[in-house]
Gaussian input, Z-matrix of N, CA and C with variables (Angstrom, degrees):
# hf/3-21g

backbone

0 1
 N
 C     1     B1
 C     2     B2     1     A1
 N     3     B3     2     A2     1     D1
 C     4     B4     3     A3     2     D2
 C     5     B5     4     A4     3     D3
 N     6     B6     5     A5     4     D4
 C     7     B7     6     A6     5     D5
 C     8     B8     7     A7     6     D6
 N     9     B9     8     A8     7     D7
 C    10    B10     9     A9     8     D8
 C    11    B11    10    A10     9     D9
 N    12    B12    11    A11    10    D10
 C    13    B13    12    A12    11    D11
 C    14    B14    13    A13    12    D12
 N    15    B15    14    A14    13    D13
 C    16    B16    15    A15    14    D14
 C    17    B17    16    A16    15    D15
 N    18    B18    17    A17    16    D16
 C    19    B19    18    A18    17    D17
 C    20    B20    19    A19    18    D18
 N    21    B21    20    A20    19    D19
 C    22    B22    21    A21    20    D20
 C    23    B23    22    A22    21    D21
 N    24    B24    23    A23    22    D22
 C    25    B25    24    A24    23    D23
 C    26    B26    25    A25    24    D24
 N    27    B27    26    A26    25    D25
 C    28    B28    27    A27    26    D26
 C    29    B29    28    A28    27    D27
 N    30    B30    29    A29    28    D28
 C    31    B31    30    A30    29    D29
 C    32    B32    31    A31    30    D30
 N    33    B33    32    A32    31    D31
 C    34    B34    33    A33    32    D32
 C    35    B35    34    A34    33    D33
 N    36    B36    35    A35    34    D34
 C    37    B37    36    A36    35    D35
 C    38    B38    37    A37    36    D36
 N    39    B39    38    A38    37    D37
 C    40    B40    39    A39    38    D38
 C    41    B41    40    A40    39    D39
 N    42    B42    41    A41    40    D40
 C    43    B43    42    A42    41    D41
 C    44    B44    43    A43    42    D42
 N    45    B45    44    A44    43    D43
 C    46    B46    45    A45    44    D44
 C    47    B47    46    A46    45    D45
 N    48    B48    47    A47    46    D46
 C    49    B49    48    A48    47    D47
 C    50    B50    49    A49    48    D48
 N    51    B51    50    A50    49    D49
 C    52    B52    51    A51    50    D50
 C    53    B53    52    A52    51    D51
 N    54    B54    53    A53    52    D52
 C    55    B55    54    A54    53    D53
 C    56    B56    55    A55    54    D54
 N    57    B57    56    A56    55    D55
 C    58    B58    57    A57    56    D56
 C    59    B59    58    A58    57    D57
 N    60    B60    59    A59    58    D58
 C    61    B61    60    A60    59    D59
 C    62    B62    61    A61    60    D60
 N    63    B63    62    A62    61    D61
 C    64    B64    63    A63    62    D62
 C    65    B65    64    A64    63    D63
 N    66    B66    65    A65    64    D64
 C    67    B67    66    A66    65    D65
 C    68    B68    67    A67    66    D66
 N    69    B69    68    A68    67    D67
 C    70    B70    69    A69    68    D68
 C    71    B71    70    A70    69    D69
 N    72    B72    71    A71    70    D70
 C    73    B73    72    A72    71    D71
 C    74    B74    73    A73    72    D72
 N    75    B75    74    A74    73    D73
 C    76    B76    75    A75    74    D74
 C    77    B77    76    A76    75    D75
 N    78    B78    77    A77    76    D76
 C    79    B79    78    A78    77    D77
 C    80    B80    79    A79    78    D78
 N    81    B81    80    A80    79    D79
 C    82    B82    81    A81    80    D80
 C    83    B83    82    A82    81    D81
 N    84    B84    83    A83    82    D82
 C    85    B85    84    A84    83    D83
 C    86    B86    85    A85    84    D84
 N    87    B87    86    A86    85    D85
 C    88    B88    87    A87    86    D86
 C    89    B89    88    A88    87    D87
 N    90    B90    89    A89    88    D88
 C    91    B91    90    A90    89    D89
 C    92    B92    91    A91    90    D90
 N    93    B93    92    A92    91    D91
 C    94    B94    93    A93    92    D92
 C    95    B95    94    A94    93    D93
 N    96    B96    95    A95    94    D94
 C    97    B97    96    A96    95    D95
 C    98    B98    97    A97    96    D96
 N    99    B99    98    A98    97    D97
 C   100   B100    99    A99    98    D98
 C   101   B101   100   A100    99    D99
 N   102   B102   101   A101   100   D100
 C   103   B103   102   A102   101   D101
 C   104   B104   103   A103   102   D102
 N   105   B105   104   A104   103   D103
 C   106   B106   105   A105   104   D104
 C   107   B107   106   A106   105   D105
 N   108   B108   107   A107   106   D106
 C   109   B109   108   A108   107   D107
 C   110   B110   109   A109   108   D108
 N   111   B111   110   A110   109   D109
 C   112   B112   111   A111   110   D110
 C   113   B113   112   A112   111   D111
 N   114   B114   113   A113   112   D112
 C   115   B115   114   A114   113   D113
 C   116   B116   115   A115   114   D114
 N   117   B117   116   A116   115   D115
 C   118   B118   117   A117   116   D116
 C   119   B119   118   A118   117   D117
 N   120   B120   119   A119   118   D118
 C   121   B121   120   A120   119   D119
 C   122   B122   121   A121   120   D120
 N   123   B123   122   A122   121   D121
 C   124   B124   123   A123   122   D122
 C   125   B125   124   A124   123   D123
 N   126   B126   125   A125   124   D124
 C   127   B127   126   A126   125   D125
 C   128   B128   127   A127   126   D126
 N   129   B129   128   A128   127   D127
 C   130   B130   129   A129   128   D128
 C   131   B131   130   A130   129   D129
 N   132   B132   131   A131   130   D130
 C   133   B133   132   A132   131   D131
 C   134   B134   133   A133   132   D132
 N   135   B135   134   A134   133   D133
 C   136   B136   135   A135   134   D134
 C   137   B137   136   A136   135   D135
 N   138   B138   137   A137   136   D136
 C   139   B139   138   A138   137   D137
 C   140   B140   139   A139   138   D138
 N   141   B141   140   A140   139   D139
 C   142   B142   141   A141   140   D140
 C   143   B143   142   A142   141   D141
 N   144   B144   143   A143   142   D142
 C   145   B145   144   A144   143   D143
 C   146   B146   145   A145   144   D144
 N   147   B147   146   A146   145   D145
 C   148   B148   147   A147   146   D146
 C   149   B149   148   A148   147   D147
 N   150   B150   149   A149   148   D148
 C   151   B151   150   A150   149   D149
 C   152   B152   151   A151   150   D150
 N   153   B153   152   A152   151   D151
 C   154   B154   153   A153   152   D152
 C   155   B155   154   A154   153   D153
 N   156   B156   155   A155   154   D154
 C   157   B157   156   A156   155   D155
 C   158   B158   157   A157   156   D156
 N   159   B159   158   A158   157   D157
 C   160   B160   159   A159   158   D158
 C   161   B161   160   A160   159   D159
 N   162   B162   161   A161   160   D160
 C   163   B163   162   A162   161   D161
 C   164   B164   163   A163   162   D162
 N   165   B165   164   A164   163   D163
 C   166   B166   165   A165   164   D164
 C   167   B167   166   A166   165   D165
 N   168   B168   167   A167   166   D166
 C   169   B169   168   A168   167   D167
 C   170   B170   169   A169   168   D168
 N   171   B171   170   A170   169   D169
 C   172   B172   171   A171   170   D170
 C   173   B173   172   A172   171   D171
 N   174   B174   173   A173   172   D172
 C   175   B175   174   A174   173   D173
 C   176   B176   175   A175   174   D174
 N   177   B177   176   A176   175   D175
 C   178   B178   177   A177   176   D176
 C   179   B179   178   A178   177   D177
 N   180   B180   179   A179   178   D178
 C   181   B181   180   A180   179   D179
 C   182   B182   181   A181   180   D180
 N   183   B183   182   A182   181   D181
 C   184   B184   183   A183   182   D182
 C   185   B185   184   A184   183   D183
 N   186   B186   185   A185   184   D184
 C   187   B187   186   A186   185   D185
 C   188   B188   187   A187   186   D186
 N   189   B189   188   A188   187   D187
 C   190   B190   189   A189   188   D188
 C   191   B191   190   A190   189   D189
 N   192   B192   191   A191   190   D190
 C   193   B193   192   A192   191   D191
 C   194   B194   193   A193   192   D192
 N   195   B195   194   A194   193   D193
 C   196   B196   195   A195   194   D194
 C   197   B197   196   A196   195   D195
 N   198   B198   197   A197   196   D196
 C   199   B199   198   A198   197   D197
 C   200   B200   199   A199   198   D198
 N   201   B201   200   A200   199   D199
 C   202   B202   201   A201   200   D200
 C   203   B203   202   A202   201   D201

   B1=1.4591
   B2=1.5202
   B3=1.3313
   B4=1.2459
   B5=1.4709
   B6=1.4345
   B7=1.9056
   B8=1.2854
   B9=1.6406
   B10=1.2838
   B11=1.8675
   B12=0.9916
   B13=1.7939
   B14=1.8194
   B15=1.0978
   B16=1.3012
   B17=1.7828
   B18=0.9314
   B19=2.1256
   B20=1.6334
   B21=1.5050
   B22=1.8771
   B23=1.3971
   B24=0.8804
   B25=1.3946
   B26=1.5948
   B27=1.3786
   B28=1.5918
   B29=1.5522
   B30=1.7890
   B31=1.2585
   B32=1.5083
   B33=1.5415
   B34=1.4247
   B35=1.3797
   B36=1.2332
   B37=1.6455
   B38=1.7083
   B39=1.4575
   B40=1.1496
   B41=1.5595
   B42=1.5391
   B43=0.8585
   B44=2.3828
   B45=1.5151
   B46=1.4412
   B47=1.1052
   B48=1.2544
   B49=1.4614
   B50=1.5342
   B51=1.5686
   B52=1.8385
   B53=1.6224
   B54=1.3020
   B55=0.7865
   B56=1.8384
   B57=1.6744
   B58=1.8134
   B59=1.0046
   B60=1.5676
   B61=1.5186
   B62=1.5503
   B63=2.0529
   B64=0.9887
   B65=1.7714
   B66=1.1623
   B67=1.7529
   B68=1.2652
   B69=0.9879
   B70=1.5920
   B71=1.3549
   B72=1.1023
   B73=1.4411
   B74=1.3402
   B75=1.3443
   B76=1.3161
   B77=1.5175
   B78=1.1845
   B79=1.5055
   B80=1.5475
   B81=1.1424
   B82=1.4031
   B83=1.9234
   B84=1.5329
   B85=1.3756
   B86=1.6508
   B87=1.1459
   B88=1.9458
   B89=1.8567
   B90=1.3045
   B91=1.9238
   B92=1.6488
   B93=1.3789
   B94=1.3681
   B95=1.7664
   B96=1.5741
   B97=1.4482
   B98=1.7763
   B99=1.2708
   B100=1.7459
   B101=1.7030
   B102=1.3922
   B103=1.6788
   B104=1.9328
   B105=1.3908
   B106=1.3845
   B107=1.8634
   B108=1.3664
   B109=1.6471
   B110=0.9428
   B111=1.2801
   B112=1.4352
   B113=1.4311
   B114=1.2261
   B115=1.8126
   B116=1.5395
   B117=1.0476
   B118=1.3334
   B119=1.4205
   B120=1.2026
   B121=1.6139
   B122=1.1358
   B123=1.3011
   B124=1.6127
   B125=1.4669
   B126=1.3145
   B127=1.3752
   B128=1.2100
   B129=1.2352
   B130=1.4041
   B131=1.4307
   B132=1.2383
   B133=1.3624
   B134=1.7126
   B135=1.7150
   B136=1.3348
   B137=1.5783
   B138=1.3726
   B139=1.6786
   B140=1.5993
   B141=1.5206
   B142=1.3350
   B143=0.9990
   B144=1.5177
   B145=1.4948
   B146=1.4097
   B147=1.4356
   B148=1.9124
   B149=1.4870
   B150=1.0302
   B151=1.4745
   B152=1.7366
   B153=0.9152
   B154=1.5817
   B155=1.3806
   B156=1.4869
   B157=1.5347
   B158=1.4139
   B159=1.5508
   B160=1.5878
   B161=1.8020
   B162=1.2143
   B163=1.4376
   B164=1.5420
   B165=1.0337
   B166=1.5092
   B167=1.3481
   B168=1.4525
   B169=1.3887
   B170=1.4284
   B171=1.7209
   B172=0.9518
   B173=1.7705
   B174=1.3782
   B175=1.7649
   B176=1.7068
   B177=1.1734
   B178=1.7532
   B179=0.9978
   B180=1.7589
   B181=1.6272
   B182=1.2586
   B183=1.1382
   B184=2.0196
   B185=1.4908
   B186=1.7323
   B187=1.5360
   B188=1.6698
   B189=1.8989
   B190=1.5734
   B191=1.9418
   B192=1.0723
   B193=1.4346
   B194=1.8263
   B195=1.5103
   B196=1.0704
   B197=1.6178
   B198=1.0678
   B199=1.2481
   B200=1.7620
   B201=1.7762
   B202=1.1223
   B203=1.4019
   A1=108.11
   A2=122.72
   A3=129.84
   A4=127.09
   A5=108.93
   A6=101.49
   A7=119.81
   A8=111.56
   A9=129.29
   A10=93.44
   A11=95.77
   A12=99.26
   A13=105.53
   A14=120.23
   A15=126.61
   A16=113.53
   A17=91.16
   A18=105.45
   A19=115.25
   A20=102.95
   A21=92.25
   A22=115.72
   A23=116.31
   A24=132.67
   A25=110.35
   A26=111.90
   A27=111.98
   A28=90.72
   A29=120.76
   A30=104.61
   A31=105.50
   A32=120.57
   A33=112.67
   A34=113.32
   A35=129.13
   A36=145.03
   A37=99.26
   A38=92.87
   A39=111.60
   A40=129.91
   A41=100.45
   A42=129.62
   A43=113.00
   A44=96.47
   A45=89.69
   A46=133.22
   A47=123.15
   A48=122.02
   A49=114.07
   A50=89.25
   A51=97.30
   A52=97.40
   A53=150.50
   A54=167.49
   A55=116.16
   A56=91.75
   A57=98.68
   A58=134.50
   A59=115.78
   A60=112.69
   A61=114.61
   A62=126.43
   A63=95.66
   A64=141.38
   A65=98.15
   A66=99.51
   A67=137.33
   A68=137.87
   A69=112.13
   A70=142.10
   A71=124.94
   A72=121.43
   A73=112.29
   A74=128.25
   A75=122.48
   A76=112.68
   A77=145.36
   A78=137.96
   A79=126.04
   A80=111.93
   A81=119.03
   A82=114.39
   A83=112.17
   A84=118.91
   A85=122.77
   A86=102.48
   A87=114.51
   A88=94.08
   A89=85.52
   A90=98.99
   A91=81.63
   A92=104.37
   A93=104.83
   A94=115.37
   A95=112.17
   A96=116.54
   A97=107.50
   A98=117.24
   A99=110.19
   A100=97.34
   A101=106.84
   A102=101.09
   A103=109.31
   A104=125.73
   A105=108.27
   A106=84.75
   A107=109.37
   A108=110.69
   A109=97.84
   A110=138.61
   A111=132.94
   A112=113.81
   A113=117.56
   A114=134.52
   A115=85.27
   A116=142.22
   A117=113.97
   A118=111.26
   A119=113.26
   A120=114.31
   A121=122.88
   A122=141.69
   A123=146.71
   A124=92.76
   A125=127.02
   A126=143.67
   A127=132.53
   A128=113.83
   A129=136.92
   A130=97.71
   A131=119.99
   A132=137.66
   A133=94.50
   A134=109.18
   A135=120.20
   A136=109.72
   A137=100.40
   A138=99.07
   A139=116.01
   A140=133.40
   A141=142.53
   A142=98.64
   A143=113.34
   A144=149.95
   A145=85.62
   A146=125.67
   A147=122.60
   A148=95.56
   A149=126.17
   A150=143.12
   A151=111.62
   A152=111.77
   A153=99.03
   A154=127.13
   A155=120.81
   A156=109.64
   A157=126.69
   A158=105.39
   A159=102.23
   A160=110.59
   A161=106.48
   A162=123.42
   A163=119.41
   A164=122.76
   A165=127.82
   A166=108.83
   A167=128.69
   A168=137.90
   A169=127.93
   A170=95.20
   A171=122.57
   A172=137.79
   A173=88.50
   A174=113.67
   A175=105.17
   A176=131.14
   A177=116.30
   A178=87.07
   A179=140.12
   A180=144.87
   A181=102.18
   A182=106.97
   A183=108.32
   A184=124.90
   A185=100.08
   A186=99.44
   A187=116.75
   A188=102.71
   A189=93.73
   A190=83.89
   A191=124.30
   A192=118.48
   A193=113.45
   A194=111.12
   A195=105.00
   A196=110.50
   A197=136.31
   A198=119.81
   A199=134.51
   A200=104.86
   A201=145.80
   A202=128.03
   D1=135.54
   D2=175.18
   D3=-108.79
   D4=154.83
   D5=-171.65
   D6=-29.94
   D7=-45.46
   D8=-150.11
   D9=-80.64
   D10=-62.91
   D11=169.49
   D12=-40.71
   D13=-71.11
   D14=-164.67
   D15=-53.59
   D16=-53.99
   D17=165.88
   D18=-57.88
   D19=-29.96
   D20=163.84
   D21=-91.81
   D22=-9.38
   D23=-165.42
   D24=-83.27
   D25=-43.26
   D26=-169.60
   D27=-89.03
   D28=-32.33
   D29=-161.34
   D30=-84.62
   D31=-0.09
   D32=173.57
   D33=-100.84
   D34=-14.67
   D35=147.97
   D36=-26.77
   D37=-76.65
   D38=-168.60
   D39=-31.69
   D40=-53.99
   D41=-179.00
   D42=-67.72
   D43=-50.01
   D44=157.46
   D45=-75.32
   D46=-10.47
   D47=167.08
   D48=-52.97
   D49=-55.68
   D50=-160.01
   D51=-89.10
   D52=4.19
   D53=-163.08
   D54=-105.68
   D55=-76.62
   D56=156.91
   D57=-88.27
   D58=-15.13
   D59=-164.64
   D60=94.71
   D61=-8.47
   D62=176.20
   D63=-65.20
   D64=-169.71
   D65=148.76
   D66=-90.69
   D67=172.31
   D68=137.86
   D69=-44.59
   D70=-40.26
   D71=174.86
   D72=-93.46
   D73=-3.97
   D74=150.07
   D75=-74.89
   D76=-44.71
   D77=155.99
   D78=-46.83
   D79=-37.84
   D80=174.27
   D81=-70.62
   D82=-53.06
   D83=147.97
   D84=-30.15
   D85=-66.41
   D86=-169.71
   D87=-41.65
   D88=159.28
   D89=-172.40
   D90=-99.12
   D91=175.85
   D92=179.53
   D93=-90.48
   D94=-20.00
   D95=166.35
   D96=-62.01
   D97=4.06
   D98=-174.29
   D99=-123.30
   D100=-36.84
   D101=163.04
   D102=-57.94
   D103=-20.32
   D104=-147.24
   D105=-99.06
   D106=-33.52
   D107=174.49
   D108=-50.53
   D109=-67.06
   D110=-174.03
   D111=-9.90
   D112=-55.03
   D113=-153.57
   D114=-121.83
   D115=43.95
   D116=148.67
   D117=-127.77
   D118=153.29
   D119=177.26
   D120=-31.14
   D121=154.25
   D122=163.80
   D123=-57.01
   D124=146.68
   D125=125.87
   D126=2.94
   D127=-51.72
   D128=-125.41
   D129=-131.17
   D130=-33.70
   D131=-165.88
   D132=-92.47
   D133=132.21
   D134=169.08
   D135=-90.73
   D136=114.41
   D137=163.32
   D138=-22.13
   D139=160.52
   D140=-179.98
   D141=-127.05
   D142=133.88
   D143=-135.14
   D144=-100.17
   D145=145.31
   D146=-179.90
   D147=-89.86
   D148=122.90
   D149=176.71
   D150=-61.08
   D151=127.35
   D152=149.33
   D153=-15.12
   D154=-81.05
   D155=176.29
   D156=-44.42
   D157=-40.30
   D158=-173.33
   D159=-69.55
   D160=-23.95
   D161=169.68
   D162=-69.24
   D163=-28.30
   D164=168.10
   D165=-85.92
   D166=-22.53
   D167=176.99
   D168=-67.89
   D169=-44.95
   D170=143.12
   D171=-15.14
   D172=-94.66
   D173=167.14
   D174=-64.28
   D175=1.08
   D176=174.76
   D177=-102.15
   D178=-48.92
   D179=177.43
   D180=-38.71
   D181=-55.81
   D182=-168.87
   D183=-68.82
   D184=-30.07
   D185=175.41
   D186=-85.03
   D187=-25.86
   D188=-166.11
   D189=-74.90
   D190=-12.13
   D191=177.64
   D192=-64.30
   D193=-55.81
   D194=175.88
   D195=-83.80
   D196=26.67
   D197=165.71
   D198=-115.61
   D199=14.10
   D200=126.46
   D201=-24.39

């Protein structure tokens, strides 16, 4: 196991613990196709369309970014 492995590893633990309620050995058990449900959208639920505003918010973020 390597740093890079080990540092995603506790911080995604982490994160299902306080998140689902697991344990540890229920996270360590889980396959990684049952960690990734975890974080993915409901089913059922339609993605949300990017609005206008968030789209103009967007493009002012990006330019005062590139104009640095």
């Amino acid at each position: 196991m390597n740093a890079r492995f080990a540092e995603g590893a506790l911080r995604l633990s982490g994160l299902v613990m306080r998140m689902q309620g697991w344990s540890p050995e229920a996270f360590w058990q889980a396959t990684p196709a049952e960690l990734a449900a975890l974080f993915a959208p409901a089913a059922d639920a339609p993605p949300t369309p990017l609005t206008r505003t968030d789209l103009t918010r967007l493009m002012e973020s990006d330019h005062d970014r590139q104009s640095d």
